[in-house]
C-alpha positions as CSV (number, residue, x, y, z in Angstrom):
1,X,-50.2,184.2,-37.8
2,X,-47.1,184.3,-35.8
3,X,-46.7,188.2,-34.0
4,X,-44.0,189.0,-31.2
5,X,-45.2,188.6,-27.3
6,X,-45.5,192.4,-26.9
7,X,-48.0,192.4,-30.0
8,X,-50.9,190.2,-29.7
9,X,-52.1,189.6,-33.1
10,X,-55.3,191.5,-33.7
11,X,-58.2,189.9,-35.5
12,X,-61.4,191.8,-36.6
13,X,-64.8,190.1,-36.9
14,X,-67.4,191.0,-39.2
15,X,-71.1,189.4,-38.7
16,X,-73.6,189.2,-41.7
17,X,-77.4,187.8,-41.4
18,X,-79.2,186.9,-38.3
19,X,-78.9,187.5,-34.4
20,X,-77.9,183.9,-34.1
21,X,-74.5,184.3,-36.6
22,X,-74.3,188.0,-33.8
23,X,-73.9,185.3,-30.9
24,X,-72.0,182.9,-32.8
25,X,-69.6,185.5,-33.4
26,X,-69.1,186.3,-29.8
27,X,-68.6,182.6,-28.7
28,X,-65.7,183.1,-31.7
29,X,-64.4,186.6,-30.0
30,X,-64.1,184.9,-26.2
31,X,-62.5,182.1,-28.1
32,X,-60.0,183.9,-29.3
33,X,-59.1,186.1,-26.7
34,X,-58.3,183.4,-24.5
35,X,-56.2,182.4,-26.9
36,X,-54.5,185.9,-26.2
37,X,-55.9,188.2,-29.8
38,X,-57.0,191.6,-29.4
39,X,-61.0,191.3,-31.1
40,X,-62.6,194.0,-33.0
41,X,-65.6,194.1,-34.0
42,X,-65.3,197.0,-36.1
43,X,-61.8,196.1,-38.2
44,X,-61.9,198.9,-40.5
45,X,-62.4,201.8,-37.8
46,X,-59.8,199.9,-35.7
47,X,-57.4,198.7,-37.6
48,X,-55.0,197.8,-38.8
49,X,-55.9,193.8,-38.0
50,X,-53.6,190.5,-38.9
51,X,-57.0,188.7,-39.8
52,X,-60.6,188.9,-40.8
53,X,-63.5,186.6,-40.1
54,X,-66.7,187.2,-42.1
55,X,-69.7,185.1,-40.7
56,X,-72.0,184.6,-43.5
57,X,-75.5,184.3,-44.1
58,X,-76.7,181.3,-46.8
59,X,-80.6,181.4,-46.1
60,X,-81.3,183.9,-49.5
61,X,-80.1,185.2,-52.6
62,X,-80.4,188.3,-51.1
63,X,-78.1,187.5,-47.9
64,X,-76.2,185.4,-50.0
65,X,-75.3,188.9,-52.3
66,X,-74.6,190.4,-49.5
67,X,-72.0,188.0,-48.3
68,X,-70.6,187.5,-51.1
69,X,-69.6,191.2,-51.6
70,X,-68.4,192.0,-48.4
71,X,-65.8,188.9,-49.0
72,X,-64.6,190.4,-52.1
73,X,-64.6,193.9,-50.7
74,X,-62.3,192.2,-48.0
75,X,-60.1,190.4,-50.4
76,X,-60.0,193.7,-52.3
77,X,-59.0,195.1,-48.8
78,X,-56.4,192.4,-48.4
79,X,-54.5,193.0,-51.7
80,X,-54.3,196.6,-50.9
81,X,-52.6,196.2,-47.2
82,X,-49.5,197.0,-46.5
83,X,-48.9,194.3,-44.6
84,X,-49.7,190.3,-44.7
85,X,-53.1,189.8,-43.6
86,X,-55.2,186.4,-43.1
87,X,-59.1,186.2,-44.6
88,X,-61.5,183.9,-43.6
89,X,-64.6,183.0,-43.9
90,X,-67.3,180.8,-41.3
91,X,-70.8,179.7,-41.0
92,X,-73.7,179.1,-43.4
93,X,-72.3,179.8,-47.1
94,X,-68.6,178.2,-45.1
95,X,-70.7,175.0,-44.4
96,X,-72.8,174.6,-47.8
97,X,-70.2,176.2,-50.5
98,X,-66.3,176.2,-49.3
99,X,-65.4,174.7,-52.3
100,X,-66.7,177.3,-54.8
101,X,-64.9,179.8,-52.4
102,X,-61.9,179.0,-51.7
103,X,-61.9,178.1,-55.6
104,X,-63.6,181.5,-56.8
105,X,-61.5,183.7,-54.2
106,X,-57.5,183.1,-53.9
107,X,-57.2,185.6,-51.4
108,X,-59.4,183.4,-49.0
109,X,-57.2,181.5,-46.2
110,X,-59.7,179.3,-44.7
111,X,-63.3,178.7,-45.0
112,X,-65.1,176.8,-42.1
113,X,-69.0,176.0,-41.9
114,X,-71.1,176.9,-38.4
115,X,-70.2,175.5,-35.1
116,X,-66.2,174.4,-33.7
117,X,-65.1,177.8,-32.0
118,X,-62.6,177.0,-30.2
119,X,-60.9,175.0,-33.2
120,X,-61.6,177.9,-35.5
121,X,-60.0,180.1,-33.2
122,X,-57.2,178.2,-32.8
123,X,-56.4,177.8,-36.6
124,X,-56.6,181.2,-36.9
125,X,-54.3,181.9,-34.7
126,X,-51.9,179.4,-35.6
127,X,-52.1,180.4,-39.1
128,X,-52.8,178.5,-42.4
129,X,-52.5,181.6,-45.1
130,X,-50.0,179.5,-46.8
131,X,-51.7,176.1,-46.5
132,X,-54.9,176.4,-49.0
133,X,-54.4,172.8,-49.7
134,X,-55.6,172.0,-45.8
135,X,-57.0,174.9,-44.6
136,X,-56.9,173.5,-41.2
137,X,-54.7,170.6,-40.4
138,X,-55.8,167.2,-41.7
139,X,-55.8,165.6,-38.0
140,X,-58.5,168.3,-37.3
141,X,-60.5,167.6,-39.8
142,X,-62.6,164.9,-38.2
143,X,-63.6,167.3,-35.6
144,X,-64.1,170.3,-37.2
145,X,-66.4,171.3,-39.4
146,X,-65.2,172.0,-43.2
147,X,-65.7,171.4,-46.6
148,X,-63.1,172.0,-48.8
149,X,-62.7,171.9,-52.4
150,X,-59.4,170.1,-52.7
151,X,-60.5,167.4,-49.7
152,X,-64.0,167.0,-50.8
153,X,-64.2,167.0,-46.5
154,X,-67.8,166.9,-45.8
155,X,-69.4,166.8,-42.4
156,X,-72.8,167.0,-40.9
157,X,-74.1,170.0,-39.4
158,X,-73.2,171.2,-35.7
159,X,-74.4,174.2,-33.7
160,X,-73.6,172.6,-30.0
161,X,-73.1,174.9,-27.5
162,X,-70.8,173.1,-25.1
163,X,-70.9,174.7,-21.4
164,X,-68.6,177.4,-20.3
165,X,-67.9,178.1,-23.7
166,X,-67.8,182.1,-23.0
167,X,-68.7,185.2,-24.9
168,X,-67.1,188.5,-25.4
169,X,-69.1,191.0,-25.9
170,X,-68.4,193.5,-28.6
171,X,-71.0,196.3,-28.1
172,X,-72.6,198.4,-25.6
173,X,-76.1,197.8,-26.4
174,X,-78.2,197.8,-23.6
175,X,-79.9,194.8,-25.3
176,X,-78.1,191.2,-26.2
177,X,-79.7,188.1,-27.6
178,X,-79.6,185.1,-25.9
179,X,-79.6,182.0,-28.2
180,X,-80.9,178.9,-25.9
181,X,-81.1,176.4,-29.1
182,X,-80.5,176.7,-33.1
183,X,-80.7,173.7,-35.7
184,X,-84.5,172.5,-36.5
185,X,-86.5,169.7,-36.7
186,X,-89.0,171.0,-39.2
187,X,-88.5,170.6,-43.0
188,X,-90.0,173.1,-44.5
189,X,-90.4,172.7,-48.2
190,X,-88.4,175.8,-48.6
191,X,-86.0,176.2,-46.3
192,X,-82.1,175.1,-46.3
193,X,-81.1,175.8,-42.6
194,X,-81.7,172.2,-41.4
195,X,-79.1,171.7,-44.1
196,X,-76.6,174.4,-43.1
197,X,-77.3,174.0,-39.1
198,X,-78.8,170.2,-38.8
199,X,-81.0,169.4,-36.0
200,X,-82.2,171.0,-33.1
201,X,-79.5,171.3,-30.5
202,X,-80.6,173.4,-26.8
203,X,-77.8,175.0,-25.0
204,X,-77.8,173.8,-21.6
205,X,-79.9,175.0,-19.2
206,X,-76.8,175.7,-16.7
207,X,-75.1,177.5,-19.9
208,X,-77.7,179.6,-20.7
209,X,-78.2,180.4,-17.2
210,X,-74.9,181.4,-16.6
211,X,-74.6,183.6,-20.0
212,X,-77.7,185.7,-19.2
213,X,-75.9,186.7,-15.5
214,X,-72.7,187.4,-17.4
215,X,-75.2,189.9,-20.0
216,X,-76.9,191.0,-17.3
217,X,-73.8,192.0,-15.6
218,X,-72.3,193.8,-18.6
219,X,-75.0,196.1,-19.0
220,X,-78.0,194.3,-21.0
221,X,-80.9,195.8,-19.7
222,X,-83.1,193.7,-22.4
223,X,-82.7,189.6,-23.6
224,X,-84.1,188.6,-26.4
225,X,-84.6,184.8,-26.2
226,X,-83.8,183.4,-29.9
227,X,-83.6,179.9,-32.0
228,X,-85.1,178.7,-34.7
229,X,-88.0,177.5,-33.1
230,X,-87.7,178.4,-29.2
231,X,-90.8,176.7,-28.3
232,X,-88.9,173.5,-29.2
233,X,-86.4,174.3,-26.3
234,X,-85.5,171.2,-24.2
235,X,-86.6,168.4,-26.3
236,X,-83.6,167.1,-27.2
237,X,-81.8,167.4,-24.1
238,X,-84.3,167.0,-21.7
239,X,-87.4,164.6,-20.6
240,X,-89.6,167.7,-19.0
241,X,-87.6,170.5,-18.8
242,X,-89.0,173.0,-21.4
243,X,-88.9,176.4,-22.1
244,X,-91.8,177.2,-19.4
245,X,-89.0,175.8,-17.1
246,X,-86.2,178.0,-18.6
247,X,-88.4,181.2,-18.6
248,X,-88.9,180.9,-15.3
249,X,-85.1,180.4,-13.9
250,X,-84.1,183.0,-16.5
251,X,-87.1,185.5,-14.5
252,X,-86.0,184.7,-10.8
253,X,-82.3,186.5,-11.9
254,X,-81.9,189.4,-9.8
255,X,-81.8,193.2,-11.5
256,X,-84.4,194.9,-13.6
257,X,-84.6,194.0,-17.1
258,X,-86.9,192.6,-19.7
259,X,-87.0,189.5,-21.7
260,X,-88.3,188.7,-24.7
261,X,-89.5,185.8,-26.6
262,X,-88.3,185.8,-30.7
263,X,-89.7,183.2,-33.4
264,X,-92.1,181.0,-31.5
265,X,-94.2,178.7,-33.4
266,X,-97.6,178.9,-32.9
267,X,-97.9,175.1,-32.0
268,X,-95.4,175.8,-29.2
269,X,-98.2,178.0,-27.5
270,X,-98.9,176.0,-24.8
271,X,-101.3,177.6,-21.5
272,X,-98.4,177.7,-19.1
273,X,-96.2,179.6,-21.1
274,X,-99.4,182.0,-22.3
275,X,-100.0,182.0,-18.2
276,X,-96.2,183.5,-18.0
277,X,-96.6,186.0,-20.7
278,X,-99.9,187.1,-19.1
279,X,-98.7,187.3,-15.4
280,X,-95.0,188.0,-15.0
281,X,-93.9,191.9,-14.7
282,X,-90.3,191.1,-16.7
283,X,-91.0,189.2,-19.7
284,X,-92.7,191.1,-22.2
285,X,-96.0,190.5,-23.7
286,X,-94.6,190.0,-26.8
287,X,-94.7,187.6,-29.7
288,X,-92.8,187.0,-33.2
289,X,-94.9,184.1,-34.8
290,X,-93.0,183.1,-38.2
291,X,-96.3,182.0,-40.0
292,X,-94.9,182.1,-43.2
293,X,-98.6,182.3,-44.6
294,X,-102.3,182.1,-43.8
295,X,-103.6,179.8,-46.8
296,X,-104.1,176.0,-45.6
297,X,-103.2,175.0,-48.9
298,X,-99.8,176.6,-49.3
299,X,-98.9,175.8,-45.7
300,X,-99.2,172.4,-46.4
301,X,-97.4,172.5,-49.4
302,X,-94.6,174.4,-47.4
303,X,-94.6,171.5,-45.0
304,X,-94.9,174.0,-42.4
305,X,-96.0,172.5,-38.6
306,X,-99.8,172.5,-37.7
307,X,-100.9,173.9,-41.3
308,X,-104.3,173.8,-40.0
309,X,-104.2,175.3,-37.3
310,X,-106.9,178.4,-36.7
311,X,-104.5,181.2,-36.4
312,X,-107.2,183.6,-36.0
313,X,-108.8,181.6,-33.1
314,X,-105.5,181.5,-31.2
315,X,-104.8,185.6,-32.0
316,X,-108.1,185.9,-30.1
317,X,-107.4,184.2,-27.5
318,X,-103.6,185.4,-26.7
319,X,-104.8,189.1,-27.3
320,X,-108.3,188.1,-24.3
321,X,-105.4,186.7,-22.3
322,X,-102.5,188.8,-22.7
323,X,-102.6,192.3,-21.4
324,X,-101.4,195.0,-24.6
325,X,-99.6,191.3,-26.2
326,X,-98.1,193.0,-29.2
327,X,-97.6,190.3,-32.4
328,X,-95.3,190.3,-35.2
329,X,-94.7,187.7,-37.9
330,X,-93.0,186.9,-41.0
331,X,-94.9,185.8,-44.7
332,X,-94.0,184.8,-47.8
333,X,-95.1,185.4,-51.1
334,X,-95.0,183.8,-54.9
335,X,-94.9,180.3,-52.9
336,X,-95.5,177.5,-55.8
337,X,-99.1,176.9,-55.5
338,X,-100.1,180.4,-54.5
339,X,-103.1,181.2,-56.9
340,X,-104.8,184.8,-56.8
341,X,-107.2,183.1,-54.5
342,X,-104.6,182.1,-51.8
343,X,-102.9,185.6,-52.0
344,X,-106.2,187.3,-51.8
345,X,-107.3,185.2,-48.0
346,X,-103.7,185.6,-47.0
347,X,-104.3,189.8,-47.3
348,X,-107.6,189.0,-46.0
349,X,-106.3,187.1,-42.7
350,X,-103.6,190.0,-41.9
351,X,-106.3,192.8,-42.4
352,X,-108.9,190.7,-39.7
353,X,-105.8,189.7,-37.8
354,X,-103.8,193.6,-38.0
355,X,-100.7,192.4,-36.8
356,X,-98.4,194.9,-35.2
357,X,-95.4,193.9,-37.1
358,X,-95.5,192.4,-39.6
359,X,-92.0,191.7,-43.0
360,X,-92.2,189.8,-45.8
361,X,-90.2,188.5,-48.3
362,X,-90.5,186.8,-51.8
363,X,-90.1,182.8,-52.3
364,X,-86.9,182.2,-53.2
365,X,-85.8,178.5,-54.5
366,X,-83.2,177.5,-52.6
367,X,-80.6,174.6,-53.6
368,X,-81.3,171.3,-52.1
369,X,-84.7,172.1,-51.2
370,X,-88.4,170.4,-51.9
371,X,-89.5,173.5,-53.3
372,X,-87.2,174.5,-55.9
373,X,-88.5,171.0,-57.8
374,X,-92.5,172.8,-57.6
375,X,-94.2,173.7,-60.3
376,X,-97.0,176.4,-60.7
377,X,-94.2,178.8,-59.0
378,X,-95.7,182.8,-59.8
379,X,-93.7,184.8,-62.0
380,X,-91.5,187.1,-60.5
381,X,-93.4,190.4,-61.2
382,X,-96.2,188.9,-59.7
383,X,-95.0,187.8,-56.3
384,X,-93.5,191.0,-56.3
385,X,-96.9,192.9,-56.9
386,X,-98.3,190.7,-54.0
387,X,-95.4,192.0,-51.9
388,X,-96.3,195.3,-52.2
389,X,-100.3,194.8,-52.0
390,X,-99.0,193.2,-48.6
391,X,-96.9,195.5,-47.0
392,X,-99.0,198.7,-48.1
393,X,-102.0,197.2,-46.4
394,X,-99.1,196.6,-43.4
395,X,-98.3,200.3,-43.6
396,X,-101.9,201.4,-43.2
397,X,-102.5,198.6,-40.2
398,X,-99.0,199.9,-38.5
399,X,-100.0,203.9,-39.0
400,X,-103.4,203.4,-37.6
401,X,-102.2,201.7,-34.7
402,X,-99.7,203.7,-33.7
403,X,-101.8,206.9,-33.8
404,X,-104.1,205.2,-31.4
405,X,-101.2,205.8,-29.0
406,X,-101.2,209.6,-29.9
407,X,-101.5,211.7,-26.5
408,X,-104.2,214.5,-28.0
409,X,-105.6,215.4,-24.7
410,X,-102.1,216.1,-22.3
411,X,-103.6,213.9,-20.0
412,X,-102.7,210.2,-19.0
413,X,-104.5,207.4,-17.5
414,X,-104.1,204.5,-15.0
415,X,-100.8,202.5,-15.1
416,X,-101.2,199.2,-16.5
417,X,-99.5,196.1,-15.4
418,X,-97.6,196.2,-18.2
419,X,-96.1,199.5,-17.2
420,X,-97.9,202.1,-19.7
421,X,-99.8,204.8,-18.8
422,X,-102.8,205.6,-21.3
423,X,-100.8,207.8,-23.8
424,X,-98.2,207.8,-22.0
425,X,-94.9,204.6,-22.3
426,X,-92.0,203.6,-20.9
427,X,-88.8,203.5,-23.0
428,X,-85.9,202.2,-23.1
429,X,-83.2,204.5,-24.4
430,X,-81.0,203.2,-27.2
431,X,-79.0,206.0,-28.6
432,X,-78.5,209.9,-28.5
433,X,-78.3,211.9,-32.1
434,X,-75.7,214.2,-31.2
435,X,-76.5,216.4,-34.0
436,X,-80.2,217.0,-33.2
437,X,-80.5,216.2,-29.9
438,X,-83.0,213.5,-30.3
439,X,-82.8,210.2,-28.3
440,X,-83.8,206.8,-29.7
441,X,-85.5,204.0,-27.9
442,X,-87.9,201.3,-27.9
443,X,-91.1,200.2,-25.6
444,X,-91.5,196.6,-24.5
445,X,-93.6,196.1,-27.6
446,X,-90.9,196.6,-29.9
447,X,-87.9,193.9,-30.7
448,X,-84.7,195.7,-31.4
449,X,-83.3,195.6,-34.9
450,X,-86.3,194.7,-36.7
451,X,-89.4,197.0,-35.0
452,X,-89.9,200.6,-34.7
453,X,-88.8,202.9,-32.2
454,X,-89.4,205.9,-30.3
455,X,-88.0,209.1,-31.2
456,X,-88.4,211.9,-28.0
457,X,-86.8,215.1,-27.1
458,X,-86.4,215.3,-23.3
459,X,-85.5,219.1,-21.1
460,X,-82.2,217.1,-19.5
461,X,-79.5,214.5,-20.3
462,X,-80.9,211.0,-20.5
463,X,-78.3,208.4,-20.4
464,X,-78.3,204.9,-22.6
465,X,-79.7,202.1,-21.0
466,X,-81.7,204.0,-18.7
467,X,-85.9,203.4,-19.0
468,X,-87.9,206.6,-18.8
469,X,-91.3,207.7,-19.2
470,X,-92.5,209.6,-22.6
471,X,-96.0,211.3,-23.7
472,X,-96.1,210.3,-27.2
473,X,-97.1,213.4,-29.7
474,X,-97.2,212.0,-32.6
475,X,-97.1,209.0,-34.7
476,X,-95.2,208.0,-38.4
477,X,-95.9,205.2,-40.0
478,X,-94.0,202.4,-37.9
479,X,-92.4,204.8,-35.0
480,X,-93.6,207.4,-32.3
481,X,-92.4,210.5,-31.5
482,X,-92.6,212.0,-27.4
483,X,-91.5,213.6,-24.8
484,X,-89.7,212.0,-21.9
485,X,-92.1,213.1,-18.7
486,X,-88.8,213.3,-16.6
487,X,-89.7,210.3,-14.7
488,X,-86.9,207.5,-14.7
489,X,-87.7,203.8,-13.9
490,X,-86.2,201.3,-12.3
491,X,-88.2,198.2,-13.7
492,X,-89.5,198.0,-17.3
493,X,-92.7,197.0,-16.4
């Protein structure tokens, strides 16, 4: 991609699958306008753009589908354009299938796995739509992470952050995630992500430091802490310093804002950083446990850490210990093994247990892994019964508790430390529909993306970013609906 000085070359970035590929894709948009390129995050509404980037997701056929389309719709996109534009195509289905890629999709100019920014940037820029053979130069190709299907150029697995890398941010939300590790250590009968990421890798504890400022300063009101397994924070760098440590360096930043802790294994639940969640006013009590399941017998088989462990027992004691702690997790089901029996005291765990929040998804075999090698795996029409059994009984926990949060008196109670007030929360506020009127935000007992949120009406203009009291009126199924009070707030909490 060669454009004259006065016409930086314009490159458009489109992110598929989880938060992590939506930070990887802003280390990618800092790299590249150092490099000089105007980013957009939205390449369709902003266009036109001399390149495309998709970042993929590879964990499920469902993700994978979804990938896989936008690619051709993009290549579709590319044959139709007036003018010569580059397509690529990075991270998870870059690093475990470039070969069937570039090989199933001619219009494709490069395919790279996860990892290598700056590199990827750079061949971007420089161009290589007319160099399928290489994709990226040869001499690169020790460093940087590819697989091709002419080279047969394989190389392990690398999600390193390396300090001062820099991120651009391409949104105004007044929330940002803040990866502080990716890569795992667990092998997980089912999972391909070792595979696709490697090993666990922890950002720096200066870097991640330093990026939560630079959030802070662009308007993040909310960080949500993410990795595969942040609990594991620190091992691999570090002799003692752990996530306890990084919590608490991330909590003395000046300003107001909350922060959030997103899959945490339950193993990783140690007393000091329960203690934190209990005790400090900005980081929320809050919890996404990814059990995966609640049978002993099919958690083994998943290989999944601690399989016995009492989850029940530990529930208990975060809920005694943690002020309004609200939990979410993640199951699976049609796991090989799962008998009628094992379904039957997973539904039975989660209706004791009442999560919050609570997905679910349906095993998938996935190439490369233990699993797909099972047998005794459920028929498909079965796991997808057990689905819906489980989220039904998910919609009846998640109705009732929310109407417990029903204002039907139009009075409130005592503040709690946690910053609600009986009937009446405090809420962050997201979005405006401009057609109704109606703002959109979430409590500190919601996640963004995945969680519910509150729907209120309020007598003047709020503005986005801003926290505010609401009376909530009514309930749905997994969302409230209020009224802001008129009362604005300077801490979350």
């Amino acid at each position: 991609m060669r454009k004259e000085q006065s016409q930086p070359p314009r490159v458009g970035l489109v992110v598929l699958g989880c938060d992590k590929n939506s930070v990887d894709n802003e280390y990618l948009a800092a790299a590249l306008a150092r490099r000089g390129a105007l980013v957009t995050g939205d390449p369709i509404g902003d266009g036109p753009v001399d390149a495309v980037v998709v970042a993929t997701c590879g964990f499920t056929d469902e993700a994978r589908a979804q990938s896989l389309a936008t690619i051709l719709k993009w290549a579709e996109l590319k044959r139709r354009a007036p003018h010569p534009m580059g397509l690529y195509v990075w991270s998870c289905m870059g690093q475990r299938w470039a070969g069937e890629l570039l090989e199933g999709i001619p219009e494709l100019d490069g395919v790279a796995g996860v990892g290598h920014f700056e590199q990827l940037a750079q061949a971007i820029l420089t161009g290589t739509r007319h160099r399928r053979h290489s994709v990226f130069p040869e001499a690169q190709s020790s460093q940087f992470n590819i697989q091709h299907s002419k080279l047969k150029i394989k190389h392990s697995p690398c999600v390193t952050v390396p300090p001062r890398l820099g991120r651009l941010r391409l949104d105004s939300r007044p929330y940002a995630f803040l990866k502080i590790a990716d890569g795992c250590n667990h092998r997980c009968t089912f999972c391909a992500i070792p595979s696709m990421k490697g090993p666990l890798r922890s950002v720096p504890r200066g870097t991640v430091l330093e990026e939560a400022r630079a959030l802070l300063a662009s308007g993040a009101r909310e960080l949500n802490l993410i990795a595969q397994d942040v609990s594991a924070y620190g091992q691999d760098l570090y002799s003692h310093y752990r996530l306890a440590d990084l919590l608490e360096g991330l909590l003395a930043l000046d300003g107001d804002f909350w922060v959030r802790l997103l899959y945490v294994y339950p193993g990783g639940l140690n007393q000091r950083l329960i203690e934190l969640l209990a005790q400090h006013p900005k980081l929320c009590p809050y919890l996404d446990l990814p059990l995966q399941h609640l049978d002993v017998g099919v958690l083994r088989r998943m290989k999944r850490p601690q399989p016995a462990l009492n989850i029940e027992r530990l529930v208990a004691h975060l809920r005694e210990r943690i002020p309004d702690l609200a939990l979410r997790t993640t199951m699976m089901v049609g796991f090989p093994g799962e008998d009628g029996a094992a379904f039957e005291r997973l539904l039975a765990g989660v209706e004791r247990i009442r999560f919050d929040r609570l997905g679910a998804f349906v095993f998938s075999p996935e190439e490369g892994t233990p699993a797909t090698a099972m047998s005794n795996i459920p028929p498909r029409r079965t796991a997808l019964r057990r689905l819906d059994r489980l989220m039904r009984l998910q919609a009846e926990i998640s109705a009732k508790l929310l109407e417990e949060w029903v204002d039907r008196t139009g009075q409130t109670s005592r503040t709690s430390q946690t910053g609600q007030t009986g009937r009446t929360v405090r809420v962050l506020v997201e979005s405006r529909d401009e057609a109704t009127g109606q703002y959109l935000g979430r409590t500190i007992r919601d996640a963004p993306e995945v969680d519910g949120v509150v729907k209120l009406h309020s007598a003047g203009p709020l503005n986005v970013g801003t926290v505010v009291d609401v009376t909530i009126t009514a309930a749905e199924t997994y969302d409230l609906i209020g009224e802001a009070t008129g009362k604005k707030g300077k801490s979350k909490k």
